[in-house]
N, C-alpha and C positions, 0 to 999 in steps of 0.2 A: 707417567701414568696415562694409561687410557683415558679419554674422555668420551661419553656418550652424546647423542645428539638432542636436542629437545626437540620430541615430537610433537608440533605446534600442529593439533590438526584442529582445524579453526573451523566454526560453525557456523559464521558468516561471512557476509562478502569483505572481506580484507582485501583492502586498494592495495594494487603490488606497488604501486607508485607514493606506499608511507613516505614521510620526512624520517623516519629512522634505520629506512631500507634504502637512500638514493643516494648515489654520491656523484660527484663531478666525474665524468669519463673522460681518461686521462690518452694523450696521446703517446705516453711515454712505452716502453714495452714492458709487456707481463713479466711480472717478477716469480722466481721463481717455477714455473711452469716446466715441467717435465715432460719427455717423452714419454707413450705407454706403451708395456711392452706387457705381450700378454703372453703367460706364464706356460698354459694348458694349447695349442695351438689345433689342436689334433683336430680340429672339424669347425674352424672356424672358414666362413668363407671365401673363395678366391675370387679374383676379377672372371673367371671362364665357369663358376659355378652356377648349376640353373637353379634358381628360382622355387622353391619348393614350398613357401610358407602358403597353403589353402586360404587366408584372410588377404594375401595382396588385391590389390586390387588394379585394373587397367584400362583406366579412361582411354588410352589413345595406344597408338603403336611405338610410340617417341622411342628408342631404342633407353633400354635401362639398366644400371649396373646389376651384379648378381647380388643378391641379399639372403642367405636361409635363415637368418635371424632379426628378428625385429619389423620393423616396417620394410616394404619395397623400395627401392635406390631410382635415383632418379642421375641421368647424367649431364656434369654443369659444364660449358666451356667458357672460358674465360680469357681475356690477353694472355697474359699468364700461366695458361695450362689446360687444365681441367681435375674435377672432382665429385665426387658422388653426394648426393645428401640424399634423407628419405623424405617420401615421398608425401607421409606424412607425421602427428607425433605418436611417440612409442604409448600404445594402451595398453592398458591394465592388464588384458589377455598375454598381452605378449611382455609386460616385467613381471609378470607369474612364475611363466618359463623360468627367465633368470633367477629369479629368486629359490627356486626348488632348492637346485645348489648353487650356492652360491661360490663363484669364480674366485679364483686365488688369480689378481694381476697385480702388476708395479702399479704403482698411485702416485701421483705428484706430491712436490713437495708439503703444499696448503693441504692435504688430505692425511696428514702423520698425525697419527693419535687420535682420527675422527672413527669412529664407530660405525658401520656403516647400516641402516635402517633398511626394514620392508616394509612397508606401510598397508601393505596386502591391498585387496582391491578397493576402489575406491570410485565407487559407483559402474556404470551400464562398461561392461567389459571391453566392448569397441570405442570408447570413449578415452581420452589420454589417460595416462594415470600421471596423480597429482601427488603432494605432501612426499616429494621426494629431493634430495637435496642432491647438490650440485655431483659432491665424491661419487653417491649410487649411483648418475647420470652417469657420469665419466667410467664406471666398473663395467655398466649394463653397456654402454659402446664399446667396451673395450672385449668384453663375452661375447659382441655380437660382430667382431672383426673389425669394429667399426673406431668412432672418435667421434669427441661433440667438435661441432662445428667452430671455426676460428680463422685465424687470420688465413686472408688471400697469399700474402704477399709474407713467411712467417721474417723475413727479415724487417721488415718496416710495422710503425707502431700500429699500433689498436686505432682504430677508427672505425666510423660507419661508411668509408670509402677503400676500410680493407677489411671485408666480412665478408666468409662465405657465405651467412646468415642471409647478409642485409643485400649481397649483391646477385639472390636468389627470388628475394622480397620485393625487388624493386627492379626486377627482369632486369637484368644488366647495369640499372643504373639510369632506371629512364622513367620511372613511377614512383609517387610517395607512398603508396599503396598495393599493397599485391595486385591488384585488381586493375588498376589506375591512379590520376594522379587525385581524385576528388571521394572523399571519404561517401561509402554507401553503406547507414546503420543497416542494411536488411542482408549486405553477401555475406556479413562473415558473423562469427558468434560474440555479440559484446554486449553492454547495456544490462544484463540480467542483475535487476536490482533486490531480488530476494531472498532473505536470509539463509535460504537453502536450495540455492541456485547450485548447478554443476555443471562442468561444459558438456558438448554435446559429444556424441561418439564422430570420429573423427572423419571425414571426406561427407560429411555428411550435408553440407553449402556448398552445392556443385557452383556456385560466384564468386568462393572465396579462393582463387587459384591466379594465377597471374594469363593473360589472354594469348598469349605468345608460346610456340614450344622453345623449349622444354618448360618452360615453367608454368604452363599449363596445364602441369602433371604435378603441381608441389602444391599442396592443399594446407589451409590455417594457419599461415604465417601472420597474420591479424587476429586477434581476439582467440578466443577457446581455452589454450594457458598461454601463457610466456613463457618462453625458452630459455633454458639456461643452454648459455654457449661457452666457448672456452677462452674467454675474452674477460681477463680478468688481469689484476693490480693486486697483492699478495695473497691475502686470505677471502677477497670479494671478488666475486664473478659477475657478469652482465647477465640481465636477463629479456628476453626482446621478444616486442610482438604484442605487449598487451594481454588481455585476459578477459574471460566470459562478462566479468562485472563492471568492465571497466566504460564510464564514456566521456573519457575522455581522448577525443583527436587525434591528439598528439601522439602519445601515448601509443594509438593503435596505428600510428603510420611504423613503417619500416625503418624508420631513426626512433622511435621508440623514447621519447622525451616525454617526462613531466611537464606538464604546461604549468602547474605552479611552483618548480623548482628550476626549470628548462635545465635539468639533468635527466643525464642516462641513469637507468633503473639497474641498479646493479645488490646483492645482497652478500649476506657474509654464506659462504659454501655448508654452514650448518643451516641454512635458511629451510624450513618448511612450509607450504603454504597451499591452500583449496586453490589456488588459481595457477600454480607454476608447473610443469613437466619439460619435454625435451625431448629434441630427436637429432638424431646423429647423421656424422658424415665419414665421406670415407677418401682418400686419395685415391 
């Protein structure tokens, strides 16, 4: 039987770092986890394609992967290779698109019998879009040629030492914070402690970016929502970065810890929430 999703669209500041949302992040490897292969290919993007979406945006000239869907790609090198992330997270504007029609792709295994939601906009258009769960995450990267973000390294475990996410956040592995290694409440979007707080539209904290290129092109990885990445243990995925409401530290560094749990914030992939979105990556 199908099952539908509970649309939790929550009216207040809900800490993403609940004691009923966190669990111990495991270094063991993802269970389950499938490749995606997307179904309709026909104008999905290629590495030589230009750049056509009117909302990208371009701080610098840093060379950058091609993107015609979703946010702009930003290009990462790493020991190990290299891989695109965007630039920034996907907004409301832009899972509109997706949602018109919605995309027929292969789904992982955790995503059988999950329903998949549009939660339609959900506040200032340029702003991320929220109250969307992990599965939509994974469909809307997979429509947009893309992939959430996930291990460096896909042979070796889940860590915050093998994350395209975290190794994007923390310039190579050299800051606890986008930004730097000392939490600054004013660069990035966090602390909004009222009941009908929303994050802000997105690149919109020209301090919240990392001060080095490339990654002085990768905007919000602190505070705004939390990302759901593909970094998950069967039916529970991680979520990183923190969120508009959050102030706590920890929390909003690039390892993304509960300081009252000192776990990773991770939830079950029907998760809904005012503070969560997500932006993809691409090989």
């Amino acid at each position: 039987m199908v099952r539908a999703w509970p649309l939790l669209l929550l009216t207040g500041c809900h800490s993403l770092a609940g004691i009923d949302d966190v669990t111990l992040a495991s270094d063991g490897a993802s269970e389950g986890a499938l490749d995606t292969a997307i179904v309709d290919t026909s104008d999905a993007p290629g590495l030589d394609t230009a750049v056509t979406d009117g909302d990208t945006m371009t701080p610098s000239e840093t060379p950058r992967c091609a993107s015609t869907r979703g946010p702009e790609m930003v290009a990462i090198a790493h020991p190990g290779g290299s891989y695109c992330i965007d630039a920034t997270e996907v907004t409301n504007e832009q899972f509109a698109e997706y949602a018109k029609i919605p995309p027929t792709v292969t789904m992982p295994e955790r995503c059988m019998g999950v329903v998949r939601q549009y939660p339609g906009t959900t506040g200032d258009l340029k702003a991320p879009q929220f109250n969307v769960g992990w599965c939509d995450a994974f469909a809307f990267c997979a429509w947009a040629g893309k992939r959430l973000c996930g291990r460096l390294d896909k042979a070796k475990p889940i860590g915050s030492d093998n994350s395209e996410w975290t190794f994007v956040c923390t310039q190579g592995g050299t800051t606890a914070f986008p930004y730097s290694d000392t939490h600054d409440p004013a660069a990035c979007v966090s602390g909004k402690t009222a009941g009908d707080a929303l994050p802000e539209p997105v690149a919109s904290f020209a301090n919240c970016t990392g001060k080095t290129e490339p990654y002085a092109n990768v905007y919000d990885l602190s505070g705004n929502v939390s990302e759901w990445v593909d970094e998950c243990e069967g039916t529970k995925c991680r979520s990183l970065g923190g969120y508009f409401g959050d102030t706590d530290t920890q929390a909003l560094k690039c390892a993304s810890i509960n300081s009252g749990t000192g776990m990773t914030v991770s939830h079950e992939v029907t998760t809904v929430l005012r503070g969560l979105g997500f932006r993809c990556c691409r090989d």
